[in-house]
C-alpha positions in Angstrom: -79.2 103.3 97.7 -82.7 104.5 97.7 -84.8 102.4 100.1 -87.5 100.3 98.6 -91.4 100.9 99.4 -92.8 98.5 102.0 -96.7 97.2 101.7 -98.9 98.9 104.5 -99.8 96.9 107.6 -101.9 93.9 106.4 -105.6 93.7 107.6 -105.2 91.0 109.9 -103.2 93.0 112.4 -99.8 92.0 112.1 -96.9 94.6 111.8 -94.8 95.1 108.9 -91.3 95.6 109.4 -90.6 99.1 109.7 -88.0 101.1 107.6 -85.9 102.7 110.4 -82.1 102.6 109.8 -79.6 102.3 112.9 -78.0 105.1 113.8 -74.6 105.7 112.7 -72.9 103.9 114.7 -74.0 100.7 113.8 -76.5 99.8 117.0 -80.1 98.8 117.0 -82.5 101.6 118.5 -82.7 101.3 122.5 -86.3 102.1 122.7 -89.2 100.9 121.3 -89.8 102.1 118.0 -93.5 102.8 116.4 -94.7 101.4 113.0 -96.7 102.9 110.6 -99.7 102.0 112.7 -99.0 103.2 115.8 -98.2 100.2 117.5 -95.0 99.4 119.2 -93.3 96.4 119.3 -90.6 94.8 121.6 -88.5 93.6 119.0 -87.1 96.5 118.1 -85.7 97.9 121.8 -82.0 96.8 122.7 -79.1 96.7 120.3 -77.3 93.8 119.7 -74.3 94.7 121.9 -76.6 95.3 124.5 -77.5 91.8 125.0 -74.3 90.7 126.1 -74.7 91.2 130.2 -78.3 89.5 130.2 -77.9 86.2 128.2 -77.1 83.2 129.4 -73.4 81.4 129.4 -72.7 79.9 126.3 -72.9 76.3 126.3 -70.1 73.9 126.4 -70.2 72.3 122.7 -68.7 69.0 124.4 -71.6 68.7 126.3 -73.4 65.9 124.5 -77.2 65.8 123.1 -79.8 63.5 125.2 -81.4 61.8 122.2 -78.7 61.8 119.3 -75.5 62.0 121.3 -74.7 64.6 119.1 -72.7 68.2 120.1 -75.1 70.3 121.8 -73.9 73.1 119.6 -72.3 72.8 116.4 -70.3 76.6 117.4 -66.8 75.6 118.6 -65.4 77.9 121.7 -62.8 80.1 121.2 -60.0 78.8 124.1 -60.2 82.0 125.6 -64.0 81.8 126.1 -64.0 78.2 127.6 -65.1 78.2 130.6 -66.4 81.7 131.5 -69.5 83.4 131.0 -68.3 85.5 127.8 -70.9 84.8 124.7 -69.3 83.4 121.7 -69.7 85.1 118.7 -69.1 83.1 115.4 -69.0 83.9 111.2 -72.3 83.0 109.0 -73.6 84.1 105.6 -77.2 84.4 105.2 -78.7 83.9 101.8 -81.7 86.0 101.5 -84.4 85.7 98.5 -85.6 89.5 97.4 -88.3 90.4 95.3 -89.3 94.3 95.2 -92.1 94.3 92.3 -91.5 98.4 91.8 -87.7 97.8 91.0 -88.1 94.6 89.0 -90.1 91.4 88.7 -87.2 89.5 88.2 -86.3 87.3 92.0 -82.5 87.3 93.5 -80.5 86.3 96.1 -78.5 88.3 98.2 -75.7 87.1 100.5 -74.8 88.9 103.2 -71.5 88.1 105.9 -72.5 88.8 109.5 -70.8 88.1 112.6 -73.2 86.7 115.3 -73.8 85.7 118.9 -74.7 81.9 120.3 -77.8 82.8 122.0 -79.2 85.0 118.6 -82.2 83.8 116.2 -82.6 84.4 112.9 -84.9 87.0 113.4 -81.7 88.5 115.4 -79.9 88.5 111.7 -82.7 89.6 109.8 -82.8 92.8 111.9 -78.9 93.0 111.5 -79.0 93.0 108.2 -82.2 95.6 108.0 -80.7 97.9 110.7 -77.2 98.1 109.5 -76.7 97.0 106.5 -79.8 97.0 103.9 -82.7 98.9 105.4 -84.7 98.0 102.2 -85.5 94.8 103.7 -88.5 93.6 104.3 -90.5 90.9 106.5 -92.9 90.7 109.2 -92.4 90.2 112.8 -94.0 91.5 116.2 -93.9 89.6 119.0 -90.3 88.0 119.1 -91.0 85.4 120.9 -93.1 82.6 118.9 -96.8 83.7 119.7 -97.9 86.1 117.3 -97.2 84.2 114.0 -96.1 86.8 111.8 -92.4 85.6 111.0 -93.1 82.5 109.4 -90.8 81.9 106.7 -89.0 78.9 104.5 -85.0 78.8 106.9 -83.2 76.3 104.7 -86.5 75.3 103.0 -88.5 74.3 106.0 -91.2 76.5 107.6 -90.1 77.9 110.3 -90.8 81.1 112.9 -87.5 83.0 112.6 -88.2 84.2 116.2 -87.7 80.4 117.4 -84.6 79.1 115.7 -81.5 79.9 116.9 -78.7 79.9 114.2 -76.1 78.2 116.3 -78.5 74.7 115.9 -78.2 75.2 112.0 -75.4 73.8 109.7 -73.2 77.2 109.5 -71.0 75.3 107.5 -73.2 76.5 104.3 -75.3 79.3 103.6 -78.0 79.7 105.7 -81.3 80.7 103.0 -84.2 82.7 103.8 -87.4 82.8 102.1 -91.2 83.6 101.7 -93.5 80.6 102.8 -95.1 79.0 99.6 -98.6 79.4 98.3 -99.4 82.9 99.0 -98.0 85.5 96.8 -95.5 87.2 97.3 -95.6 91.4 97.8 -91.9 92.0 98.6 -88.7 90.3 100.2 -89.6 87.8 102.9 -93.6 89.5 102.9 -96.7 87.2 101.2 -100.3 88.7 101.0 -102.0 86.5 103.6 -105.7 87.1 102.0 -106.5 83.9 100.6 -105.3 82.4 103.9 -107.6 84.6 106.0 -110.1 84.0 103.0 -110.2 80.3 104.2 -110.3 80.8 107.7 -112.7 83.2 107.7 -115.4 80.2 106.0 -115.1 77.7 108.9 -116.5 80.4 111.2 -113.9 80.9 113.2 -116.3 81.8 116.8 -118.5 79.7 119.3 -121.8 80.1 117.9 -124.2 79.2 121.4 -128.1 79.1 120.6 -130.5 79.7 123.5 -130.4 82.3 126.7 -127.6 84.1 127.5 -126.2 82.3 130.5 -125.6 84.5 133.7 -122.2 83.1 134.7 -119.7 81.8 132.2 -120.4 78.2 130.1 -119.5 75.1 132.7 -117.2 72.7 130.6 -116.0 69.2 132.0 -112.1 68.9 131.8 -113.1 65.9 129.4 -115.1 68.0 127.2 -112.3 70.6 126.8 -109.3 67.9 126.1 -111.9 66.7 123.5 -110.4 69.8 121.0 -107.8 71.4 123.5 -104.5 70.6 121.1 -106.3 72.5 118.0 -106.7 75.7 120.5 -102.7 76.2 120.3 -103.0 77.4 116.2 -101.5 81.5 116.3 -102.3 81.3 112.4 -99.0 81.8 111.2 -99.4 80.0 108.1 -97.1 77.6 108.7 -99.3 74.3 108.6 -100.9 75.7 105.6 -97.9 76.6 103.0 -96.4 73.6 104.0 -99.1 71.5 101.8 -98.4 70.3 98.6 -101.9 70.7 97.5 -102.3 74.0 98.7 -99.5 75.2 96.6 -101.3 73.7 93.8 -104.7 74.3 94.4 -105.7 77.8 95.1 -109.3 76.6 96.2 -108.0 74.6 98.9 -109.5 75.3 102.7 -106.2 74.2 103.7 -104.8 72.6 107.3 -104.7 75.7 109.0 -108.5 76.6 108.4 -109.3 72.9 108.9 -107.2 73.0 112.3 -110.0 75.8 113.8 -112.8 74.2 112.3 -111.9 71.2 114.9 -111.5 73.8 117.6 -114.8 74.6 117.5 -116.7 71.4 116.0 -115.8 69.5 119.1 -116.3 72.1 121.6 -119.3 70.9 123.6 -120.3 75.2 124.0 -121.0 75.1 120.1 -123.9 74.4 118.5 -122.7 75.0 114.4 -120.7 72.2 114.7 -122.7 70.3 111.9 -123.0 73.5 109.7 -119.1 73.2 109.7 -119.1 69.7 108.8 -121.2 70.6 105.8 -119.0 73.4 104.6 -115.6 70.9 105.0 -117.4 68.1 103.2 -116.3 69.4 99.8 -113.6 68.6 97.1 -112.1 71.3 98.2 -112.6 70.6 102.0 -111.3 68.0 104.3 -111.0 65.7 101.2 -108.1 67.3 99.4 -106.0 66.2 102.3 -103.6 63.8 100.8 -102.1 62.8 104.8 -98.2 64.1 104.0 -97.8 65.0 107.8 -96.0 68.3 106.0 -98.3 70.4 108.4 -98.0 68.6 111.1 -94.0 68.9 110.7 -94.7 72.6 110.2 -96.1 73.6 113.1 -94.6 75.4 115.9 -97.0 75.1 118.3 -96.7 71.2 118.1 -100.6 70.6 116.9 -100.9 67.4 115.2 -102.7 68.9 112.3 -103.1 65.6 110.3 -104.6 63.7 113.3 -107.1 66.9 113.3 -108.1 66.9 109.6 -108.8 62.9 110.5 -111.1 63.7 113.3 -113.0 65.8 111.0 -113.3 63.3 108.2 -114.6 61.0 110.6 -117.1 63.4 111.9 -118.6 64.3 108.7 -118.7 59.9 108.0 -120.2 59.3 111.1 -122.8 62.0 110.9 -123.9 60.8 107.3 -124.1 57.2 108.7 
């Protein structure tokens, strides 16, 4: 099988998933490897047997769930594995959608059979499947560990960061799918061209603009001035928020939540002093006004940021400074 071309690391910074196989004998790398840019990144070092001595016990599935009083995990234990600190390993088929526009513009599915362990992500299976079974995969990731944003993607058609859900809290009992997120288009596999997101964010002026002297220490803010806009300082512009929005997906022209989300950042930061040029660029038909309040975004997000209440805080900003 020849392996398929992946698109070259994206302007914003974020590594593509490199094309490395695993070695024969069916183990990740154990060392760091380098993508095409030169970077390394940590999510490649350690194969998947290797995990084995330094995760945590597995966790007793009879133990029951604060809030729902549901199983903690939905993975029954093997009898043999009750009760020590072996890691259960369980049987899943991942349903991944592939698009490879130099092969064919027609979209599939494929299905693949892996065998797992409790403590693994999705991200742990997409790398399975890339490193030992169908190196022409192709998605983004970097970090690992839910900060850099680049694995967003549709897990069972939410918007998720495949680095922060763990495939023992999904329904195994089906298929777990895979997709792109929505609204962007789509370059190959699980990869979207994030342009007309960056587009967006890049109109909101996205940096403290501070008139006057340079100060010679750093800018005093009161802890009540910085809780004034300290929730919208969590976005990692993953993209999340953003292809989560019906409108977006409709409306091309859109600023969209995410862009919206670090416009508050900085309108309400008591440093700035652009803060009404902002309001004037939001108050358009394609601004803070195409917000239809779904709470989609705010669901989306995996940093916790109540987007909608954000986009409100806006709109009442631009009111108040027209009253």
């Amino acid at each position: 099988m020849s392996t398929a071309h992946t698109p070259d690391r994206p302007e914003d910074g974020r590594d593509d998933d490199p094309q490395d196989r695993a070695p024969e004998h069916g183990h990740a790398p154990g060392h760091a490897q380098d993508d095409r840019a030169g970077y390394k990144t940590d999510a490649d070092a350690g194969s998947v047997d290797e995990r084995d001595e330094a995760a945590a016990p597995a966790v007793d599935p009879a133990a029951e769930n604060a809030e729902g009083g549901e199983p903690a995990a939905r993975v029954d234990l093997p009898e043999e594995q009750q009760g020590s600190d072996e890691i259960p390993t369980f049987d899943l088929t991942l349903q991944i959608r592939r698009y490879n526009p130099e092969v064919s513009d027609e979209v599939r599915w494929d299905e693949y059979k892996l065998t797992m362990y409790g403590t693994d992500r999705v991200l742990d299976a997409l790398h399975k499947v890339k490193w030992e079974i169908d190196g022409s995969l192709s998605f983004r990731r970097s970090c690992a560990h839910g900060v850099c944003g680049s694995d967003a993607m549709r897990i069972n058609g939410q918007n998720r960061l495949a680095c922060k859900v763990l495939l023992k809290d999904l329904d195994l009992s089906k298929p777990v799918t895979v997709e792109p997120i929505k609204g962007l288009p789509c370059e190959k596999d699980l990869i979207v061209d994030m342009e007309p997101f960056f587009q967006s964010y890049r109109e909101i002026m996205p940096f403290l603009v501070a008139g006057g002297n340079e100060p010679t220490m750093e800018r005093y803010q009161s802890q009540e001035d910085r809780a004034r806009f300290d929730d919208t300082t969590k976005c990692i512009l993953c993209a999340a928020c953003t292809s989560s929005c019906p409108v977006f997906w409709t409306d091309g022209q859109y600023f969209g939540p995410a862009a919206i989300v670090n416009a508050h950042r900085f309108i309400f930061d008591s440093r700035d002093d652009a803060g009404d040029l902002r309001l004037e660029i939001l108050n358009d038909k394609e601004g803070v006004w195409r917000c239809r309040t779904t709470f989609n975004c705010t669901e989306a997000c995996p940093r916790g940021i109540q987007v909608t209440k954000a986009i409100a805080e806006v709109k009442n900003a631009i009111l108040s400074r027209s009253m």
